[in-house]
FITORVO-92585 format. One line per 3 residues: for each residue x, y, z of N, C-alpha, C, CB. Coordinates in Angstrom, 2 decimals. Each point is the difference from the previous one (the first is absolute). Glycine has a CB too. Layout:
BEGIN
X Y Z X Y Z X Y Z X Y Z  ...
END
This chain:
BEGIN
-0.13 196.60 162.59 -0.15 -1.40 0.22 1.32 -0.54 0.55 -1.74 -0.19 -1.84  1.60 -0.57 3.10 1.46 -0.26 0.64 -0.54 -1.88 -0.25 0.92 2.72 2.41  0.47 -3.06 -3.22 -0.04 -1.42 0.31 1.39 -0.25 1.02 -1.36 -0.69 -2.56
0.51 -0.69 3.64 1.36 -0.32 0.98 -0.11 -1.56 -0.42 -0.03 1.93 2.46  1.13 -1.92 -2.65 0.84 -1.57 -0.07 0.26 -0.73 1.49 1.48 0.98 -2.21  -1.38 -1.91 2.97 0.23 -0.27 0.93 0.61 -1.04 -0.25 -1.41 1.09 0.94
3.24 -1.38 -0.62 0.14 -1.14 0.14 0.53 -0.80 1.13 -0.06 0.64 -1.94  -0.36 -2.14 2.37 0.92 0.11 1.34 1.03 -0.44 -0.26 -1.38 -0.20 1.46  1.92 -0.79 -1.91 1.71 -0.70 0.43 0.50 0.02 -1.44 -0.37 -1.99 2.23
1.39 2.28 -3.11 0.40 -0.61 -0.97 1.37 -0.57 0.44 -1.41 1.41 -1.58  1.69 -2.59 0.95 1.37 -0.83 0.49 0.17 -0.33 -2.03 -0.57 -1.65 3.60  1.93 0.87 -3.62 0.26 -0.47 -0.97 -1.00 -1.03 -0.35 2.17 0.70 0.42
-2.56 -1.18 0.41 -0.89 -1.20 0.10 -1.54 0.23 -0.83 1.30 -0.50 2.53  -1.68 1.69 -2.70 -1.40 0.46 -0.11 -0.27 -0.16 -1.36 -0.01 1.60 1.82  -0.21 -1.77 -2.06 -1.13 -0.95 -1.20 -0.43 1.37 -1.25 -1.62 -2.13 2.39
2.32 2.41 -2.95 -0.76 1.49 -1.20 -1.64 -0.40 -0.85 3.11 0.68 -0.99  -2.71 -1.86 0.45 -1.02 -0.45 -0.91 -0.84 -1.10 0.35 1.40 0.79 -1.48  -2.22 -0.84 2.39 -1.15 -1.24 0.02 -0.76 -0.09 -1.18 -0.33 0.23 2.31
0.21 -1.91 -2.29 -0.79 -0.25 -0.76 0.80 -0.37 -1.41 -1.71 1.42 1.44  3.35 -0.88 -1.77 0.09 -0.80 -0.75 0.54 -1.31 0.30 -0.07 1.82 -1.08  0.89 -3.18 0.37 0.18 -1.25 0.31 1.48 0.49 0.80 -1.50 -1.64 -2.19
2.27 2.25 1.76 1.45 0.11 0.67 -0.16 0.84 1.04 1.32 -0.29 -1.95  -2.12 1.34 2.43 -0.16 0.89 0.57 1.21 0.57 0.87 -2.20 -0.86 -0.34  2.95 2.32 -0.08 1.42 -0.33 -0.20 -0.28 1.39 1.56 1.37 -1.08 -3.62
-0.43 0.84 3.80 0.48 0.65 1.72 0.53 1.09 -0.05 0.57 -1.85 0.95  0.08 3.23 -0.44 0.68 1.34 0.25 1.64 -0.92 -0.84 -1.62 1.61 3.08  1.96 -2.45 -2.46 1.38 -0.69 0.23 0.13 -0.29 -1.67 -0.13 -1.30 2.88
-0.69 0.38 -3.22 -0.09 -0.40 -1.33 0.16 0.95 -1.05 -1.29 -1.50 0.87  0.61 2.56 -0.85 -0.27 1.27 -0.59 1.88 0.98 0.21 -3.54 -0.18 0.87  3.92 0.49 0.19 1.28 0.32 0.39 0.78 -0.83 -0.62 -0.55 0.81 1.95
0.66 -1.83 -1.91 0.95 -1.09 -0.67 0.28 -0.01 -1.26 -0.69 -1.19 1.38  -0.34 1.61 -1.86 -0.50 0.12 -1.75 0.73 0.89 -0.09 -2.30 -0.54 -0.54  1.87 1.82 1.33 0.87 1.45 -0.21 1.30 -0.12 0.34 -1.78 1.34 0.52
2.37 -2.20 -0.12 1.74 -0.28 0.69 0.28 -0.67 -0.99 0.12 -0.24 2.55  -0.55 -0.90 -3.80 0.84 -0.89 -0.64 -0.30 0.93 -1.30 -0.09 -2.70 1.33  -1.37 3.60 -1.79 0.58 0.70 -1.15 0.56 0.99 -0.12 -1.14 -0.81 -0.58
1.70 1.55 1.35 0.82 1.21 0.23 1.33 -0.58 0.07 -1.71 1.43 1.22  2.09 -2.99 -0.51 1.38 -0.57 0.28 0.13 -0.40 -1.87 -0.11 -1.23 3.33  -0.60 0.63 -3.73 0.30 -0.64 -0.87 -0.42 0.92 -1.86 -0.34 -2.33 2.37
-0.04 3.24 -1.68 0.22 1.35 -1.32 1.72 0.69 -0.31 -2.82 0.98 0.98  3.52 -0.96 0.34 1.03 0.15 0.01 1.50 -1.11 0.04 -1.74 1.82 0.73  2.15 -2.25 -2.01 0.43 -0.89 -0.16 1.28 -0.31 0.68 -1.35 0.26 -1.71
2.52 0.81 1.74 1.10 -0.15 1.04 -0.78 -0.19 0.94 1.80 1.29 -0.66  -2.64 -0.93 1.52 -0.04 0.07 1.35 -0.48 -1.81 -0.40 -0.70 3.21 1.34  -0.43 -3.56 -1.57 -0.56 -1.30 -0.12 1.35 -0.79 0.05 -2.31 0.57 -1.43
3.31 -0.23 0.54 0.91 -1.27 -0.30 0.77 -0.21 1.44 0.43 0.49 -2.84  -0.20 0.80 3.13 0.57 0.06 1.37 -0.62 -0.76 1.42 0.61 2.18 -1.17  -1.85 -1.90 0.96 -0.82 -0.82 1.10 0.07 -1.22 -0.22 -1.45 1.47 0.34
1.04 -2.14 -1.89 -0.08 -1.29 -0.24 1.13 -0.36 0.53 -1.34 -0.04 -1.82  2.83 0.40 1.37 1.27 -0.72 0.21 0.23 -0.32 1.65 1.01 1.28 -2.27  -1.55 0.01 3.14 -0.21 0.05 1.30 -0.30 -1.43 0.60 -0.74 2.38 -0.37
-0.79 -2.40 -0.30 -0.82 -0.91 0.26 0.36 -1.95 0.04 -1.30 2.42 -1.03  2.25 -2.43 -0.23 0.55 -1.07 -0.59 1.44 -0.45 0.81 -1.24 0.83 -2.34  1.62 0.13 2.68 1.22 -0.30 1.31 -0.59 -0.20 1.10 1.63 1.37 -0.70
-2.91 -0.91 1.36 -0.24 -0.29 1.27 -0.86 -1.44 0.02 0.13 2.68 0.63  -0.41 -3.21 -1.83 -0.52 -1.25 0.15 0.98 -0.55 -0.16 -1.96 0.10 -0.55  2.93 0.08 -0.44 0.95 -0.95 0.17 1.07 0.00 1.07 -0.52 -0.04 -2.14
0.29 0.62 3.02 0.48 -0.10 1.72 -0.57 -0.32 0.65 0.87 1.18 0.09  -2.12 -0.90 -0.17 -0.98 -0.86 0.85 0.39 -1.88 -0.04 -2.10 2.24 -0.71  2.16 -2.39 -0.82 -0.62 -1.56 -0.17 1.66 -0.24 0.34 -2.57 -0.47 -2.20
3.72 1.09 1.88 1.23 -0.78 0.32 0.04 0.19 2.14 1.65 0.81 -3.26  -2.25 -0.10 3.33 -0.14 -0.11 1.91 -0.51 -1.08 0.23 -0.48 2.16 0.68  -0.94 -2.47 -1.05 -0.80 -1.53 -0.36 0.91 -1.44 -0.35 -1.85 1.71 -1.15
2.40 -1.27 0.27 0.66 -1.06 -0.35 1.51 -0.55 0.37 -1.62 0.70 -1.48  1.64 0.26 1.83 1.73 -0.35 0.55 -0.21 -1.08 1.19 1.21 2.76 -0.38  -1.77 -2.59 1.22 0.06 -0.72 1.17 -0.56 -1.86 -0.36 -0.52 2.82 1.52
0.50 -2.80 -2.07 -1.19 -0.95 -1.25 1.51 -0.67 -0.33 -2.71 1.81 -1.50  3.39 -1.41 0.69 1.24 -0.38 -0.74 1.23 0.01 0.90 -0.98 0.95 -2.08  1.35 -0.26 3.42 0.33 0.02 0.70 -0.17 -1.84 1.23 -0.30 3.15 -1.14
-0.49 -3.19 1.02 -0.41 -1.11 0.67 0.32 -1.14 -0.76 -1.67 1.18 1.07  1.04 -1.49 -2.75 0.31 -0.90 -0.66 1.41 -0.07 -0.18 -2.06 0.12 -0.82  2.89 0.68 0.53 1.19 -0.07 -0.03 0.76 -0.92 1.50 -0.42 2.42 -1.72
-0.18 -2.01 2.73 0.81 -0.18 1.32 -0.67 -1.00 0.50 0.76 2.20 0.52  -1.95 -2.85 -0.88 -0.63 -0.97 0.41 0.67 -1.43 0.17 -1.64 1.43 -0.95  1.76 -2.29 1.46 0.34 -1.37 -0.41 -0.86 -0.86 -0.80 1.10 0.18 1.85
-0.43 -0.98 -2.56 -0.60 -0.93 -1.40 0.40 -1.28 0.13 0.15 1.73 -1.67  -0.81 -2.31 1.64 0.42 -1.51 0.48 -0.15 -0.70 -1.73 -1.25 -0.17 3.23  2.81 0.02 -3.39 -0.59 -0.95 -1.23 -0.01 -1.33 -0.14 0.56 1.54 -0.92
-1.14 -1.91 -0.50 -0.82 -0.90 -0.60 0.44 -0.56 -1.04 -1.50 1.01 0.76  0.87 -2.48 -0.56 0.24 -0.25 -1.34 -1.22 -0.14 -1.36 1.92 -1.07 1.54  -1.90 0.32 -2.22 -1.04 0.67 -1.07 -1.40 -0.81 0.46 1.89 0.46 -2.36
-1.95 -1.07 3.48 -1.18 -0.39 0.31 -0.59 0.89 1.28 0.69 -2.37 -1.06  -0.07 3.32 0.84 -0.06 0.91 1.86 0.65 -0.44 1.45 -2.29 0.45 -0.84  2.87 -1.57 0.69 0.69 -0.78 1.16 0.76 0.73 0.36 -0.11 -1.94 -0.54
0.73 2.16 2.17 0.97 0.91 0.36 1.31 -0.78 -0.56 -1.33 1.11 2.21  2.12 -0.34 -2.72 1.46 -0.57 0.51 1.07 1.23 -0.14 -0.49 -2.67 -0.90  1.46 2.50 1.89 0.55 0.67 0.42 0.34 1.03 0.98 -0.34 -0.98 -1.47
1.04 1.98 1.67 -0.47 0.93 1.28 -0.86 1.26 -0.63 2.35 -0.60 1.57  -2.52 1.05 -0.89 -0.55 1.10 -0.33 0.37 0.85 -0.33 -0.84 -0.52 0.82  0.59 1.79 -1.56 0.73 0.96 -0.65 -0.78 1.40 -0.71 1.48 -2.21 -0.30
-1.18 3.51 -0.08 -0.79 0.94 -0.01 0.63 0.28 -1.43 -0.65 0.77 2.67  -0.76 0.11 -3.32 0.06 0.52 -1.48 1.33 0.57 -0.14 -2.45 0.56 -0.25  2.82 0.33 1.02 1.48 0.96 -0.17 1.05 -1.34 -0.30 -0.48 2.45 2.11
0.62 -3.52 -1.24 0.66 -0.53 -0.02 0.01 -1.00 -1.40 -0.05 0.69 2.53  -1.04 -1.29 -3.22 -0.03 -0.39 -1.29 0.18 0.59 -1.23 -1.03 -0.97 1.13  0.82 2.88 -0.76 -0.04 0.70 -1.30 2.02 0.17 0.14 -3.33 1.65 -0.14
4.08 -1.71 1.58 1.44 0.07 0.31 0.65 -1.28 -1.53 -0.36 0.61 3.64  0.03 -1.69 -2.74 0.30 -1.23 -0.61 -0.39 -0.17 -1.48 -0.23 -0.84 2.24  -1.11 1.66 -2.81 0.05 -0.38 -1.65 0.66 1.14 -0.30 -2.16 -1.35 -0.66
2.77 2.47 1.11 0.70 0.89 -0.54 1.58 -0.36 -0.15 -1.85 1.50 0.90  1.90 -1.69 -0.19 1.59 -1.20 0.07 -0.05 -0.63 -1.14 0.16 -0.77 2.40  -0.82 -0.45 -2.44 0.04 -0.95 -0.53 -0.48 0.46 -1.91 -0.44 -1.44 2.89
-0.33 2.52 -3.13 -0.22 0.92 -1.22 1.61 0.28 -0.33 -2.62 1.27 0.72  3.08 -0.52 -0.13 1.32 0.78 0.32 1.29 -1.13 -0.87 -1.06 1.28 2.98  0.67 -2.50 -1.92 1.23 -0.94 -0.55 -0.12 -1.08 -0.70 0.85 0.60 1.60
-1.87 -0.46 -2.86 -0.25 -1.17 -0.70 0.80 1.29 -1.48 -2.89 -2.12 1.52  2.64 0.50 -1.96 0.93 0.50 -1.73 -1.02 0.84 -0.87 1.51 -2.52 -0.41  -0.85 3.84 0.28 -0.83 0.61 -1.34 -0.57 -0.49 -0.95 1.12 1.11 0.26
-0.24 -2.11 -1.24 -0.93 -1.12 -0.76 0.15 -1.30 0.40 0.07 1.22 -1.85  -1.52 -1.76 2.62 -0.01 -1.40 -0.27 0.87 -1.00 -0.38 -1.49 0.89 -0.28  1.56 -0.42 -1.22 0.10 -1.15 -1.06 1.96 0.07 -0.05 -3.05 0.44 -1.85
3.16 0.08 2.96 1.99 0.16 -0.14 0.69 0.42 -0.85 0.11 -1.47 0.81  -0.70 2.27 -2.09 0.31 0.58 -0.84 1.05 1.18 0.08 -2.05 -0.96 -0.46  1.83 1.34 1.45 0.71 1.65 0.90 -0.06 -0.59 1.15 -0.92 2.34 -1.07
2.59 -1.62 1.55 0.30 -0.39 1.46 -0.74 1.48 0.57 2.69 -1.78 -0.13  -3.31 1.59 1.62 0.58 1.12 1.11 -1.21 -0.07 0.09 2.08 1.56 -0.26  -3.06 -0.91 1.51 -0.90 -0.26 0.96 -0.99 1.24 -0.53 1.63 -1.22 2.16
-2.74 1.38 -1.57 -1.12 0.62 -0.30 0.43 1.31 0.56 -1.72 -1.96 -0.01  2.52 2.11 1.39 0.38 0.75 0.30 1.37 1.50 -0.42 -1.45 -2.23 1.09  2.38 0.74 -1.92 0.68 1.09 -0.50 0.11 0.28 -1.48 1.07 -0.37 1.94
-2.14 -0.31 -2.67 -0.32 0.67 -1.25 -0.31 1.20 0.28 -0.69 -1.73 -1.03  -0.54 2.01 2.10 -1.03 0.73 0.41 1.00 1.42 0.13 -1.84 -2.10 1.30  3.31 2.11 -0.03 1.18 0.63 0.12 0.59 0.02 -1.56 0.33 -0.80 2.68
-0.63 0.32 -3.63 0.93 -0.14 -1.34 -0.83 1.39 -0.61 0.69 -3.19 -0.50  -1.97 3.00 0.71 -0.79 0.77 -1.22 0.38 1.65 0.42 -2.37 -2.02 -0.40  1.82 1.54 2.06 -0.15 1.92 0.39 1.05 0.63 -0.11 -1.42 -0.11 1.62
3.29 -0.72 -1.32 1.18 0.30 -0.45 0.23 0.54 -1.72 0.48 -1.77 2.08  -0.97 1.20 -2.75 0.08 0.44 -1.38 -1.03 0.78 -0.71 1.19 -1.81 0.00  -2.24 2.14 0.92 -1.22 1.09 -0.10 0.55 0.88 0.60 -1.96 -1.14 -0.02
2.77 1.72 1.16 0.49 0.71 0.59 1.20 0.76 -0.93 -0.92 -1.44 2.05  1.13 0.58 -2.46 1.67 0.27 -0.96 -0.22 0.75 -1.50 1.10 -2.60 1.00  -2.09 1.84 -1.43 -0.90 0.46 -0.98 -0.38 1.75 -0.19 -0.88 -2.57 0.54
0.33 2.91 0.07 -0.31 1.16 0.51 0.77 1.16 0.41 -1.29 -1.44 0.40  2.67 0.52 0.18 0.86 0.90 0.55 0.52 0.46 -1.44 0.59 -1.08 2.57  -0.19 0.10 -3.44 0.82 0.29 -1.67 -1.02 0.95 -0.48 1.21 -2.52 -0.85
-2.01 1.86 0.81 -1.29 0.79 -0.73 0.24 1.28 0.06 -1.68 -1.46 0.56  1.70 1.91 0.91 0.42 1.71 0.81 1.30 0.63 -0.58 -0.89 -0.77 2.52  2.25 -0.28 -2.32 1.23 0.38 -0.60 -0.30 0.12 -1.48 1.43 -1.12 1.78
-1.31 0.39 -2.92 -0.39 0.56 -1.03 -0.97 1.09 -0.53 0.78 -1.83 0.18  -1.82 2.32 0.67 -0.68 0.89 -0.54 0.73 1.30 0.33 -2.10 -1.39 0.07  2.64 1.74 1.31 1.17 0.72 0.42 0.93 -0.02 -1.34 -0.21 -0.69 2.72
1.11 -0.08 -3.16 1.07 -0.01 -0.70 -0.73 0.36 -1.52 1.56 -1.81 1.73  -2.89 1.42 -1.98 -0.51 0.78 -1.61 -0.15 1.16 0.37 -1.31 -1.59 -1.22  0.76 2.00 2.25 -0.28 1.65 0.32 0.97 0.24 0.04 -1.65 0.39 1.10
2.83 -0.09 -0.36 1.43 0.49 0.06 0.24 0.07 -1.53 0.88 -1.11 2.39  -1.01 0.19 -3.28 1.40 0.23 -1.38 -1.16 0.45 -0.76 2.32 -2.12 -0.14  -3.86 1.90 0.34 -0.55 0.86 -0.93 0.06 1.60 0.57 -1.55 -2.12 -0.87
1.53 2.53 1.71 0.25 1.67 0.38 1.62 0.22 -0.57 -1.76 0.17 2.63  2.83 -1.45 -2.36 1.27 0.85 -0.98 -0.01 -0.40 -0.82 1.39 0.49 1.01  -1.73 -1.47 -2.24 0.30 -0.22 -1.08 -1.14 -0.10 -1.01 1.85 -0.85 1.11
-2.98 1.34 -0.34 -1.40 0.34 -0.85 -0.73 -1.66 0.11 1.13 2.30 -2.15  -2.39 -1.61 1.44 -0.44 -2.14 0.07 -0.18 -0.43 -0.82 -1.01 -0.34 1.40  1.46 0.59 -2.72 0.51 -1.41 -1.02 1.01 -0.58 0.68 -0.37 0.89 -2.27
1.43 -0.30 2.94 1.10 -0.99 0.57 -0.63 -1.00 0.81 1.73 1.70 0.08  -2.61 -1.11 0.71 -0.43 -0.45 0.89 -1.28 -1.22 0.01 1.09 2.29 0.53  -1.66 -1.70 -2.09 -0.91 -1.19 0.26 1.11 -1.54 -0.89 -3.08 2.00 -0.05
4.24 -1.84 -0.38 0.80 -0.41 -0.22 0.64 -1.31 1.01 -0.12 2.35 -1.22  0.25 -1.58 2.36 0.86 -0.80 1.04 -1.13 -0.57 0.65 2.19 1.44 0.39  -3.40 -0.65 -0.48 -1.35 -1.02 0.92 -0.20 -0.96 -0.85 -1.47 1.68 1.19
1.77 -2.09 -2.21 -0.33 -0.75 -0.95 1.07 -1.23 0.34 -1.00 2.00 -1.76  1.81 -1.37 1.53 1.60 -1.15 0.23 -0.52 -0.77 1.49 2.60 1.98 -1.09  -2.75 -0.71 1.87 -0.14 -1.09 1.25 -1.12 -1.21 0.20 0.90 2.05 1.01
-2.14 -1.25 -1.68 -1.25 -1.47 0.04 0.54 -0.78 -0.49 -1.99 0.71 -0.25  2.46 -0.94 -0.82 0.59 -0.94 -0.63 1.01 -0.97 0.60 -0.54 1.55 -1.51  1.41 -0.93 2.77 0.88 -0.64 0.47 -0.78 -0.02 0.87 2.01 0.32 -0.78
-3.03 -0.26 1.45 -0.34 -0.35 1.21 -1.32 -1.27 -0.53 0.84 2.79 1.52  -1.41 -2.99 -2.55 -0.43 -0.56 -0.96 0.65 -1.75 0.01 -0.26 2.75 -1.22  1.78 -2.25 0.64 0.37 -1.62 -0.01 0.64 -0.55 1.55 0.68 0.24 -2.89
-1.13 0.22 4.02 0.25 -0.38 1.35 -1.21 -0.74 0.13 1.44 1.90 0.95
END
């Protein structure tokens, strides 16, 4: 008994299952077989996903740049609080220039309590966060050093002395 099959065209396009409501295609079926084989294997998945998550987020910053690019460089005619023009005209870069300035050189507190500007507190902190860190480094150097020669009871000794003096600063 010879059975012959005859088929003419198959494309991705071709239809496997008539008759049910989704009636799913070669492509559909392949696809199925491409996302559970991708996604059984978890490095590889994370790898694709991460792939995936950078190229949209290049896509939409290509999109959008030119968008923000424009608003920035655009001219702005301002207003006053009823929408009336007054004044010349002028662009976002140039207002975010001017409130950065003007952020920059107003008084840290208000209320005149403390002298010196928003700006060089701001220079005050990262100067004494910087400095901070650096001691931090020198003293742990100088407990390691006298605890390898003088053992570390001495040592937790002099780390002690020093919090303390660095304590009432």
């Amino acid at each position: 008994m010879n059975i012959t099959v005859t088929v003419d065209e198959v494309t991705l396009a071709t239809i496997v299952r008539e008759g049910y409501e989704s009636q799913p295609t070669i492509a559909d079926l392949v696809a199925g077989q491409i996302v559970r084989r991708l996604t059984e294997d978890h490095d590889q998945w994370d790898n694709i996903s991460r792939r995936v998550h950078e190229i949209r987020d290049e896509e939409i910053r290509a999109a959008v740049l030119p968008l923000i690019t424009e608003a920035i460089t655009k001219p702005l005619q301002q207003t006053n609080v009823y929408g009336e023009p007054t004044g010349p005209e002028t662009t976002l870069s140039q207002l975010i220039v001017a409130e950065a300035r003007k952020q920059l050189g107003e008084r840290a507190d208000p209320y005149n309590h403390e002298r010196g500007t928003v700006l060089s507190k701001t220079v005050a902190a990262e100067v004494k966060k910087a400095f901070a860190g650096e001691i931090a480094d020198a003293v742990k150097q100088a407990r390691d050093l006298v605890s390898a020669e003088l053992g570390d009871q001495i040592g937790d000794q002099i780390t002690a002395a020093v919090r303390a003096g660095l304590a009432k600063r």
